[in-house]
N, C-alpha and C positions, 0 to 999 in steps of 0.2 A: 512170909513171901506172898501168900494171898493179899493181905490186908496193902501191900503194896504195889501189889499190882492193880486192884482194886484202886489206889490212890493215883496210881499214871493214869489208868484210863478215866477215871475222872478229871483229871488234871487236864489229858489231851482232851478231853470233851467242852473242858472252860473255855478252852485256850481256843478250839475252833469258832469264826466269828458267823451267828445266825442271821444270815441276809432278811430271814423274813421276821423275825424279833427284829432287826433293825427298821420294817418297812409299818412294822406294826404299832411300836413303838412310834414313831414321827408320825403316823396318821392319828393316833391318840394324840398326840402332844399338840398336834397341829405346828409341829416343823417342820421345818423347809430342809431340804434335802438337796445337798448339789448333783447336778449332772452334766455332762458334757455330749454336747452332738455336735456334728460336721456340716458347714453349709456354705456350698462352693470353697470347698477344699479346707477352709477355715476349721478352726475348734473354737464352740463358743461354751464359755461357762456359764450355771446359772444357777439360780436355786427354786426348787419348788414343794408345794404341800401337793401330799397324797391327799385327792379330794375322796377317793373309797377303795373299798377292796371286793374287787367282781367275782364273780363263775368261780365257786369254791376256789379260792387263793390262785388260780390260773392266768388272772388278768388284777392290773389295777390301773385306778383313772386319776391321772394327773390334773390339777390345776392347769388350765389353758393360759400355762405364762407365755407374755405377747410374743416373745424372738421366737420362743420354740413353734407358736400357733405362725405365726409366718414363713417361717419355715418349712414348713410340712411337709410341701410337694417335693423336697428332694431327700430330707431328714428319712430312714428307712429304721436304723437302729439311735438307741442312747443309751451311756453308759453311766455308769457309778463307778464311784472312786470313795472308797471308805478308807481312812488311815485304824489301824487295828492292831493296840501296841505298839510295836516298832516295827510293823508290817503295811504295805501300802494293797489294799486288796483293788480288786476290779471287776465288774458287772456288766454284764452287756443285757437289753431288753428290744425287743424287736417292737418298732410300730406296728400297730392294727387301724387306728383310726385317728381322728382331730377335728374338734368344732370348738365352737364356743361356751359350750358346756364340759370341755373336759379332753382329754386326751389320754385314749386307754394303749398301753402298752402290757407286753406278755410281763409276766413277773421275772423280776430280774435272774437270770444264770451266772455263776464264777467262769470267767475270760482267764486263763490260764498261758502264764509267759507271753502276754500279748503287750504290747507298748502302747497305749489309748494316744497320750500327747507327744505329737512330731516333735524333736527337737528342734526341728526349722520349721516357719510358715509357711505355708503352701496355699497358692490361692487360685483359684479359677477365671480365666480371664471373661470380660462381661462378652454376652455374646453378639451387641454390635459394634466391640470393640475387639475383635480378635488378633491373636500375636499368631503372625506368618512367620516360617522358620525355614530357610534355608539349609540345604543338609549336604556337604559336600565330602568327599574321599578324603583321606590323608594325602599331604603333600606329595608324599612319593608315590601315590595311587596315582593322581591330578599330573604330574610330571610322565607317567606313564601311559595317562591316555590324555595327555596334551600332543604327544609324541603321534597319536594316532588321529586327533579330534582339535580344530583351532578353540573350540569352547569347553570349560572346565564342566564336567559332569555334576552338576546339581539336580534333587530333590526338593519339591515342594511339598513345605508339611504346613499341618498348623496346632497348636499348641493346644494340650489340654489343664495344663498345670503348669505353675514354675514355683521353683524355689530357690534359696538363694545356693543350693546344693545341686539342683538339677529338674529337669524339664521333662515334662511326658507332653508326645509329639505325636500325632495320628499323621502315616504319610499315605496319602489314597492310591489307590492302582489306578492308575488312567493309562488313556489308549497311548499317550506320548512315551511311555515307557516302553509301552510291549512293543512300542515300533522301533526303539532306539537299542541296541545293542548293548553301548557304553551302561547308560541308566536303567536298562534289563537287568545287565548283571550287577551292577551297584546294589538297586534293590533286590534281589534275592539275597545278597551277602550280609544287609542289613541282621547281624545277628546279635548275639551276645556276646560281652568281651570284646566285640567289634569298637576302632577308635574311629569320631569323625570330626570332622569340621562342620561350625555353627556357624550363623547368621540369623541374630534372635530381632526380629521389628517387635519393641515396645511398642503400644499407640502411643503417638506425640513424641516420641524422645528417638535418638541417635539408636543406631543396631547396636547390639552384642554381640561382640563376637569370642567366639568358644573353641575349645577344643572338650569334648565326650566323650565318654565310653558307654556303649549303650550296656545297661544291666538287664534290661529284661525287653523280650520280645514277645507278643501276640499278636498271633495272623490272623486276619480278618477276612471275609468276603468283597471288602472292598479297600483293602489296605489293610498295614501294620500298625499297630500301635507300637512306641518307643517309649521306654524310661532309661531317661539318656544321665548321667551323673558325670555333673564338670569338676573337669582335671587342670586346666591352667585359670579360673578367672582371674584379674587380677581386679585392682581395688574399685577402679573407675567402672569399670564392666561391672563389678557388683553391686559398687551405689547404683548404677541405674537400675538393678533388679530390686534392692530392697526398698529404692523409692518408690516403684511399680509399686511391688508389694503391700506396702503402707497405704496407699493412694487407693488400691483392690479392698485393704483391712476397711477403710474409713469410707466407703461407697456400700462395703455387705454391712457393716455395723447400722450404717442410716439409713441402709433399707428395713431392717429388723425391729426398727425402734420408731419408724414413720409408718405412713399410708402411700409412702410412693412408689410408682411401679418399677420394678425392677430391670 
């Protein structure tokens, strides 16, 4: 009975996979190690060599690979994705700094039940290029204070993200609100679970127009933030999001890969 217990726990002790034998390991080898980070809402993949390992195993310094060193100023965490057996593990490491000598990150931690790659793209609109979003009641809200108001109750928002699933929307508290009654009570109602009508301006191309349900809400000091998830798009509404999107991909990719300003 001992000799086999003795035999699991060694067995579960193989079987767990050592992050820092793996980081030890490629810095020996001088191999490239994938990683993924986030920039302007993007996942970008990439591979790098661990140039050393800092401050008693606390820190290690990355090769200053170009996209990641371009990145920086918005880049905060990057992560590891290790396949391990028939396991897909995950790592998350927080930036501390970035030059051209190196880029030191904490030594990687286990991210647990967390999803690192979005199943949908999500991207950040550029920011002299912003998407204005119109945010109206449901129909039968709009029929109800049509009844009371010759103009349909609209919010002005403007967009922090889209994807081809749904949109995060900052709509600002302005003074036209606090004076209007209709759009008073609209925006406090703005909740969760809440269904509304869109009106998305792409730059360059025809509106979108939507129906949402907003999922999650954050109040702000000068406004809400919305993560709004669309419920009817249909096909035409969606090409013009995923052609955004594309046109968003191939604008962050050539800024990462050039000297141009962003």
């Amino acid at each position: 009975m001992n000799k086999f217990m003795d035999f699991l726990k060694k067995f579960r002790k193989d079987d767990e996979f050592d992050i820092k034998k793996y980081i030890y390991q490629s810095y020996k080898n001088k191999k490239k190690i994938p990683i993924i980070f986030y920039f302007e809402e993007l996942p970008i993949c990439e591979k790098v060599k661990v140039k050393e390992i800092l401050e008693n195993e606390k820190t290690i310094l990355l090769e200053p690979e170009k996209k990641l060193l371009r990145a920086l100023g918005e880049v905060k965490d990057i992560f590891f994705k290790v396949q391990h057996g028939n396991k897909t593990l995950f790592f998350k490491s927080n930036v501390i700094y970035g030059n051209e000598e190196g880029i030191e990150i904490e030594f990687p931690k286990p991210l647990m039940g967390d999803k690192i790659v979005r199943l949908y793209l999500r991207v950040r609109p550029k920011w002299n290029e912003p998407i204005l979003v119109d945010i109206f009641p449901k129909e039968d809200e709009n029929e109800k204070n049509e009844k009371e108001s010759k103009n349909k109750v609209c919010l002005k928002g403007k967009a922090l993200d889209i994807s081809e699933t749904g949109i995060g929307v900052f709509v600002p508290l302005k003074e036209e609100i606090e004076k209007d009654l209709d759009k008073k009570n609209f925006y406090e109602n703005l909740k969760e679970e809440k269904i509304v009508k869109l009106k998305i301006y792409l730059p360059k191309m025809e509106p979108v127009e939507a129906t949402g349900e907003i999922v999650r809400c954050k109040e702000e000091k000068k406004g809400k933030v919305l993560g709004i998830s669309f419920l009817d798009l249909d096909i035409e509404n969606c090409e013009k999001i995923f052609k955004y999107i594309f046109k968003r991909q191939k604008e962050i990719l050539k800024y990462l890969t050039s000297e141009e300003e962003f």
